[in-house]
N, C-alpha and C positions, 0 to 999 in steps of 0.2 A: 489235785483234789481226787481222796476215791470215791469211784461210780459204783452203784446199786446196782447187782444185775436183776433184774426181774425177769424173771423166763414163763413163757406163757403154756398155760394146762397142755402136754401133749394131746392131741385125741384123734391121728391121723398119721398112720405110715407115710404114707405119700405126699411128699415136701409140699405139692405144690395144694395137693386140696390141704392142707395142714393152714397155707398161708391166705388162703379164700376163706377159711374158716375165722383166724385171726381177724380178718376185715371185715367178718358183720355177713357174711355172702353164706346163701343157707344152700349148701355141697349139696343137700339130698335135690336139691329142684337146679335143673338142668338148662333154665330159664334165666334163672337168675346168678347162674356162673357165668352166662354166655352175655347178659345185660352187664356185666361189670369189667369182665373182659374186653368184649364188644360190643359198646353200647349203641343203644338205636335211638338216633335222635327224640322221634316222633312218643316214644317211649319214658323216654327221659325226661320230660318237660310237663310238668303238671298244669292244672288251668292256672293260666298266671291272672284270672279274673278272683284268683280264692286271696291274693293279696287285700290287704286293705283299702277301700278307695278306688280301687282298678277303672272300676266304671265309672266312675266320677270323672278319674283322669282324660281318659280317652276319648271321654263323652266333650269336656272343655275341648282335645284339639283336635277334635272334627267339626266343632263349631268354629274355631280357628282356622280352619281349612277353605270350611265354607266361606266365612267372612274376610278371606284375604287379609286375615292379621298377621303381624309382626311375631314371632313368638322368639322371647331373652331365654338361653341356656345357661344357669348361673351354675361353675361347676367350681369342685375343690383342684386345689395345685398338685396334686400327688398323682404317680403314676396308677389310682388308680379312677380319679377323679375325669380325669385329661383324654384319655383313653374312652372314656365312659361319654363323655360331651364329643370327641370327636364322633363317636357310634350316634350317639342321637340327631347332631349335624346332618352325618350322614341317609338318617331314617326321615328328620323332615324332609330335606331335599329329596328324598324318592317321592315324598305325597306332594310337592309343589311347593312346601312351604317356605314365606321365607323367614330367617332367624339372624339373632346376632347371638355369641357369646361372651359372657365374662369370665376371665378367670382370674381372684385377685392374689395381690403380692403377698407372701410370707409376711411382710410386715402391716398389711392392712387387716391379718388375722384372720381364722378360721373361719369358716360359714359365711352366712350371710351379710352383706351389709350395705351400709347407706347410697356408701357410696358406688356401689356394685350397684344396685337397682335404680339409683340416680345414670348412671353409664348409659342402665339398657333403655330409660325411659328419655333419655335425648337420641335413643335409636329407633323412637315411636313402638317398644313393643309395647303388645295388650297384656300379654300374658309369658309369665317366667317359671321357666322349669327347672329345678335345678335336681344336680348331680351330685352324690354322694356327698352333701349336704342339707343341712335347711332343720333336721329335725327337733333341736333344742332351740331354735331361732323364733320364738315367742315375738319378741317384739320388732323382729323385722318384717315379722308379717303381719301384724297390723299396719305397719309402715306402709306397706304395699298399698294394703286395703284403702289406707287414707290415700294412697294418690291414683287408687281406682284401679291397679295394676292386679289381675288374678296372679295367684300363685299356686303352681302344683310342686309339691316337696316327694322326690324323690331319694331316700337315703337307704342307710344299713345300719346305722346305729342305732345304739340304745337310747330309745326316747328318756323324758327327762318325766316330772310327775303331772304335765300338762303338753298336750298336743300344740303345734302353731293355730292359729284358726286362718284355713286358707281354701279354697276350692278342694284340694284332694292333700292329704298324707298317703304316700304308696311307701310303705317302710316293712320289709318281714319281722320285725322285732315288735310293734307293736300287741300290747297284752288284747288277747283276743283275736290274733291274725289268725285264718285259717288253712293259711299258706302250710304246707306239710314239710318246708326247711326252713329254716329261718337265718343261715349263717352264708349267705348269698354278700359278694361283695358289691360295692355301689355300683358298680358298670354294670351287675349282672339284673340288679334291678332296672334300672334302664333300658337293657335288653328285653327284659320281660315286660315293661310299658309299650315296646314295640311289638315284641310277642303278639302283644292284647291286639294292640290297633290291627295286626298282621288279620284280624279276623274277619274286621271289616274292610279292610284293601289290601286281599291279599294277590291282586296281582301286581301292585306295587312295592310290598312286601311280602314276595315268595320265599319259600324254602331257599331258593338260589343267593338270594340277598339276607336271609337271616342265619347261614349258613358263611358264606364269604367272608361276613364280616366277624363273624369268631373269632382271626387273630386279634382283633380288640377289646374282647370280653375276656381275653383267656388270658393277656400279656395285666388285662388289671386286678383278674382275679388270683394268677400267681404271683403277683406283686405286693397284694394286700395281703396274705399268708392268711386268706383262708380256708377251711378245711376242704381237702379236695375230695370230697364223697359226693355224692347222690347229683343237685342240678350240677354244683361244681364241675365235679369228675366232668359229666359228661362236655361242659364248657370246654375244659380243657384240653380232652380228649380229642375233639372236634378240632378247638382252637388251634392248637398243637402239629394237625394235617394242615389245617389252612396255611398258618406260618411257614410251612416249610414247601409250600409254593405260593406263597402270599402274592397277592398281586396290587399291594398297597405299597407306592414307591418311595414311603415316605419310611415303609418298616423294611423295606429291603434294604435300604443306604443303613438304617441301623444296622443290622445285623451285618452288612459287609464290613463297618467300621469298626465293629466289635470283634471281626474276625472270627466270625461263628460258621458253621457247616450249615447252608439253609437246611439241607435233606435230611440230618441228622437232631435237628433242633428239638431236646428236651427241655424238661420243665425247669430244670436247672440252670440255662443260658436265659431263657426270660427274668426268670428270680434274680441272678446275679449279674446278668449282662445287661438286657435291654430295659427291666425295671430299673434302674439305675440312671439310666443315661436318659430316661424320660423324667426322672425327680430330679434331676440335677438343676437342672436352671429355678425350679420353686424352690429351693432349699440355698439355693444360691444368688440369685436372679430375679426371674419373672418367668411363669411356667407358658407365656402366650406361644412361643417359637416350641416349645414342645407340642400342642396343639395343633399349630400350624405343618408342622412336619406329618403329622395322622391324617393329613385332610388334603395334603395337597399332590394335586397331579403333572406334576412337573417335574424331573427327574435332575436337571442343573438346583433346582431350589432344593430338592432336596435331598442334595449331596450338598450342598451349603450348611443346609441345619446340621444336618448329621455332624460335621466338621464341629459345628460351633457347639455343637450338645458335649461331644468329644471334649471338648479346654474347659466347658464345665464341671464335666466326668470328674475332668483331674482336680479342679478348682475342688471341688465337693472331699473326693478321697485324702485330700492334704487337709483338708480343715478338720476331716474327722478324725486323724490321724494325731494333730493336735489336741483336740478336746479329748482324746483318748486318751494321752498321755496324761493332758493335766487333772481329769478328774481322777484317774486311778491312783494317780499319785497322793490327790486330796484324801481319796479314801482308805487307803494304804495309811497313810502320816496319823490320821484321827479315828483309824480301827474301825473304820461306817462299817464294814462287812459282817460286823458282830451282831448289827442287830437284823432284825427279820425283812427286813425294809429298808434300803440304803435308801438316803437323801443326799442330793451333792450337789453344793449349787456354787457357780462360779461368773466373773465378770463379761458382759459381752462375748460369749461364746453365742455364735452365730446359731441362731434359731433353727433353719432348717436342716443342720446336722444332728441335733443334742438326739433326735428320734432314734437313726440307727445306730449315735452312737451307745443310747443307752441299751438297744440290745444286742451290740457287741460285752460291754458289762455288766449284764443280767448274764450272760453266758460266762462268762468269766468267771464271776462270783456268788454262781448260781443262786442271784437274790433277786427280788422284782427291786426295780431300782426307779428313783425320780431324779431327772437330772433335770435343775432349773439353770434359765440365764437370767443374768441382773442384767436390764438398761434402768438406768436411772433408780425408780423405785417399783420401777415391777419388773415381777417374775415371771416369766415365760418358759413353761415345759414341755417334758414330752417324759409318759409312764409308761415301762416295760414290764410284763412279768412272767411268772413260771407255770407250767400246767398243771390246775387246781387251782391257782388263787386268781380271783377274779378282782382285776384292777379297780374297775370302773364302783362296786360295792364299798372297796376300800377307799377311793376317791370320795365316796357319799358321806361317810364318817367324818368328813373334816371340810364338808361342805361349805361350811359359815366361817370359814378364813379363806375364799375360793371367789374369786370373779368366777368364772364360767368354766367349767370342766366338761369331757363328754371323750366317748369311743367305745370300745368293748375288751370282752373279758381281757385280751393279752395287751391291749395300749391304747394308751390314752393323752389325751392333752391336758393341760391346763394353765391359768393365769390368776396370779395374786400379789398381792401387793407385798413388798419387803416387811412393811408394819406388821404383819400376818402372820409371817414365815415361822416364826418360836408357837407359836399357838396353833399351826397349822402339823410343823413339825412334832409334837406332844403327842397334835390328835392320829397321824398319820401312825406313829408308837404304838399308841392304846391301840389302836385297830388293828394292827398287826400279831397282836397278840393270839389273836384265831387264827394263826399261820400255823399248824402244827410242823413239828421238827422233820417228818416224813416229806411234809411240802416243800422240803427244800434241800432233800437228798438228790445230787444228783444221780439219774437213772439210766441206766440202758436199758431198753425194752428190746427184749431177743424173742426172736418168732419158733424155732425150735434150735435144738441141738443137734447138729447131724455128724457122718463119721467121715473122714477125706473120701472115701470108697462113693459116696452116696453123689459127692460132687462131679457135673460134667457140663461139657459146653451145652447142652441141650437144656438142662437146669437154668444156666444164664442164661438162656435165648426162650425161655417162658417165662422168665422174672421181667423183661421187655414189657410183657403184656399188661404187667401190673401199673406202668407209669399209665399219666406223669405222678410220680411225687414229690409229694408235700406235706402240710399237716393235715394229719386226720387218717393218711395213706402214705407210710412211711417206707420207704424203702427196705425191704427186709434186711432184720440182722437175725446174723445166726452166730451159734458158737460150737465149739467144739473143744474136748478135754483130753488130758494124760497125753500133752502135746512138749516133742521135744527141740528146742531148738539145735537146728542142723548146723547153721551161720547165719551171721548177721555184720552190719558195718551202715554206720551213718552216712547217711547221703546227703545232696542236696546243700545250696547257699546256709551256712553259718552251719553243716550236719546236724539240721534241726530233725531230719526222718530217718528212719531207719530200714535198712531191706534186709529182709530176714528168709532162709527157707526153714518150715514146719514139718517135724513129721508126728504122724500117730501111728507109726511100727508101721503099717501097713503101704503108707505113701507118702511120697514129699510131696507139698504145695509152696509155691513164691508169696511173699507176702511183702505189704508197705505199708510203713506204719507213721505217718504224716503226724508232723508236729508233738513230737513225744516230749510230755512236759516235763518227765521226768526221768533223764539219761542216768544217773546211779542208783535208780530205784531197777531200770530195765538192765544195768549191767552186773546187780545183785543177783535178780533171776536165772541169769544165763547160767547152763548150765542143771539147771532143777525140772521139774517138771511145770509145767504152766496150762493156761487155757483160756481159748482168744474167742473175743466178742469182732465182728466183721459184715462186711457186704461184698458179694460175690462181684467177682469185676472179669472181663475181658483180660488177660494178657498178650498183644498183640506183637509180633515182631518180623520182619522179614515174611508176610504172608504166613506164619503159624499165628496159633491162637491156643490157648493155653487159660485153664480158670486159675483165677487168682484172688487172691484174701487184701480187701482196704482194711486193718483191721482199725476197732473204735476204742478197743481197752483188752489191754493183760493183766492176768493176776498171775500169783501161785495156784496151780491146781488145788490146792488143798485150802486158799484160802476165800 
């Protein structure tokens, strides 16, 4: 498929203030190169009382405190849910309190429910807090109320057109928040309820303990891919030092199983290593032993989980591997790519895969995509989609064929009955139609053009500074043109890559060029002149080092 290059306004000689520029960072103030660079905690953290509710919250569990109550952590299954209740575990237990948690099965569904707050209240809690849930959950918090149980709702998603009615909603999305981010993932809300509390105990909640525990804010908030700028960044940032001498034995067995470098641990082994192996058992399973492995202090137990999170891993990567195949091939066979909005829906494809399988085929076929599964006569999904179209808007449009839907702009959930599906399908058409054709160009966003001559290891070793990234702070790409290829030869299992050296008259540079989808289009080129879209890498070997070109897309120079 061809990519868009979009190249961003020159407005700076100098590569690197060019790419602080790019990112929002205002070059002239010297302040706020150094806060993005090197962020300061104390700096970075806004009042997390400008949340909604704030005070309501923290006001209920210092009364809980006081009164030696029980208090239910009701959390979601996903690595970023899991992560987020084991952090709050961890913050009651500094103030004395005692808690239980739930976290329920993939198949007992999303959010809140009966049978979850029935769990907590033969656990005697007074009061349930839940975790990157709760905030479309209308009728389970009345439910509460009927059996006397307070509720505080802590989430990140996009409220629905009626709040729960419950002690506090702590949500940054809601309209009127005066919170100054609002794309905070659910653990990071959690974090910031302990923030609060941190004000009034804060020798039980110091800087030492709201800091340590970063590697658990920052493994959910690069898990749930959101934007890594402003509180983000600095989560991660943070997060990021801690994990890489974490002193939680439960994320060191991960990363040893994962076979990750602790010292060197980027945002990219969280994203694809250890967020992985902590969704694995909810998407396959039961997410409880995920949970358990973040909380506990015992280093046989857990090297056990890890083990077992591990047969998960792979349990998870084979099913998606299947549902991969069968839907594309469903898609492929009935042309769904054509229209603006694929739908693909197929029999008993296990639920807690169809998520990332459909943003491996949103990438593929650069379309927002709904992949549902049939049991019986419902539908259970999961929606992917592309930067600019907002999923969750498009979800609303076809609302009244829709049990319950909810998420934000890039994914979403939902559930509907099979009787639905043609009428839901119609409506999901109609709305797509404000999808303009630009929205679904695939794109490179290149940060500037530079010339081989400009590149050197010193370059790569202040591009460092910019992780971690993710969305919102993308790793730079660059390009460069009237490039000739020197040689080349396919590498790698089935010679799906290519290793190339480039020159521009002036210098050769090594390049590889990972999963080239299309080998007679690249063996046309050879030979002509070209110009390559790329991220500047390390070339390491025998103790030398050497800058080298990942490149993301070739053209004809001239086209």
């Amino acid at each position: 498929m061809e990519k868009i290059w979009v190249v961003k306004d020159k407005k700076y000689d100098d590569i690197i203030t060019q790419l602080l520029y790019n990112r929002g960072v205002d070059v002239s103030d010297r302040s706020d190169i150094k806060q993005y660079l090197s962020p300061e905690f104390s700096k970075s953290m806004p009042d997390p009382f400008l949340l909604p509710d704030m005070d309501k919250a923290v006001n209920r569990i210092i009364e809980a405190k006081n009164a030696n109550q029980i208090v239910g952590i009701f959390a979601d299954y996903d690595a970023d849910g899991i992560p987020g209740a084991a952090f709050l575990a961890k913050t009651l237990s500094q103030l004395g309190i005692q808690h239980q948690v739930y976290i329920p099965s993939r198949e007992e569904g999303y959010g809140l429910s009966e049978v979850g707050i029935n769990y907590l209240i033969e656990k005697k809690v007074e009061l349930i807090i839940t975790v990157d849930l709760g905030i479309r959950n209308q009728k389970e918090a009345l439910y509460c109320a009927e059996q006397s149980i307070d509720l505080i709702v802590t989430d990140h998603h996009v409220p629905g057109d009626d709040l729960p009615s419950c002690v506090a909603v702590v949500d940054p999305k809601i309209v009127g928040s005066k919170y100054p981010f609002c794309e905070l993932s659910g653990a990071a809300v959690a974090y910031k309820l302990a923030y609060a509390l941190s004000t009034h105990f804060p020798k039980e909640l110091n800087e030492s303990f709201l800091k340590w525990n970063l590697d658990l804010i920052a493994i959910s908030t690069i898990s749930d891919v959101v934007p890594l700028i402003r509180d983000n960044r600095t989560i991660c940032y943070f997060g990021l030092n801690v994990l890489q001498k974490s002193k939680n034995v439960g994320i060191r067995s991960l990363i040893e199983i994962a076979k990750i470098d602790q010292k060197n641990m980027k945002a990219y082994h969280v994203g694809f290593q250890i967020g992985p192996r902590i969704n694995a058992p909810g998407r396959m399973d039961h997410a409880t032993k995920s949970y358990q492995i973040l909380v506990t202090e015992d280093e046989k137990e857990a090297k056990e989980l890890a083990e077992w999170l591990e047969s998960k891993n792979i349990e998870r990567q084979e099913a998606m591997d299947k549902v991969e195949r069968e839907a594309s091939n469903e898609i492929l066979k009935r042309e769904l790519f054509r229209d603006n909005i694929i739908i693909v829906k197929g029999k008993k494809w296990p639920k807690g895969v169809i998520g990332p399988t459909a943003s491996r085929l949103s990438d593929k076929f650069n379309r927002p995509i709904i992949i549902l599964s049939q049991s019986e006569n419902v539908l259970t999904g999961s929606a992917r989609s592309l930067p600019g179209v907002d999923i969750v808007k498009i979800l609303e449009q076809a609302k009244e064929f829709v049990i319950k839907y909810g998420g934000h702009a890039g994914a979403a959930g939902l559930t509907l009955l099979e009787e639905q599906f043609e009428g839901f399908r119609l409506a999901i058409n109609q709305a797509s139609k404000s999808i303009s054709v630009e929205d679904l160009l695939q794109k490179v966003k290149i940060d500037l053009a530079v010339k081989f001559n400009d590149i050197d290891l010193k370059i790569i070793d202040e591009l460092d500074k910019f992780e971690p990234f993710g969305m919102g702070n993308p790793k730079p790409i660059f390009a460069s043109y009237d490039l000739s290829i020197v040689s080349s030869r396919f590498v790698g299992k089935d010679e799906k890559h290519i290793s190339l050296f480039l020159s521009d008259g002036s210098r050769e540079l090594k390049a590889i060029y990972f999963n080239c989808e299309d080998k007679d289009y690249f063996n046309k080129i050879k030979g002509k002149k070209v110009k390559v879209a790329y991220n500047l890498v390390k070339d390491e070997w025998n103790g030398n080092a050497k800058p080298s070109l990942n490149i993301i897309d070739i053209k004809l120079d001239n086209a």
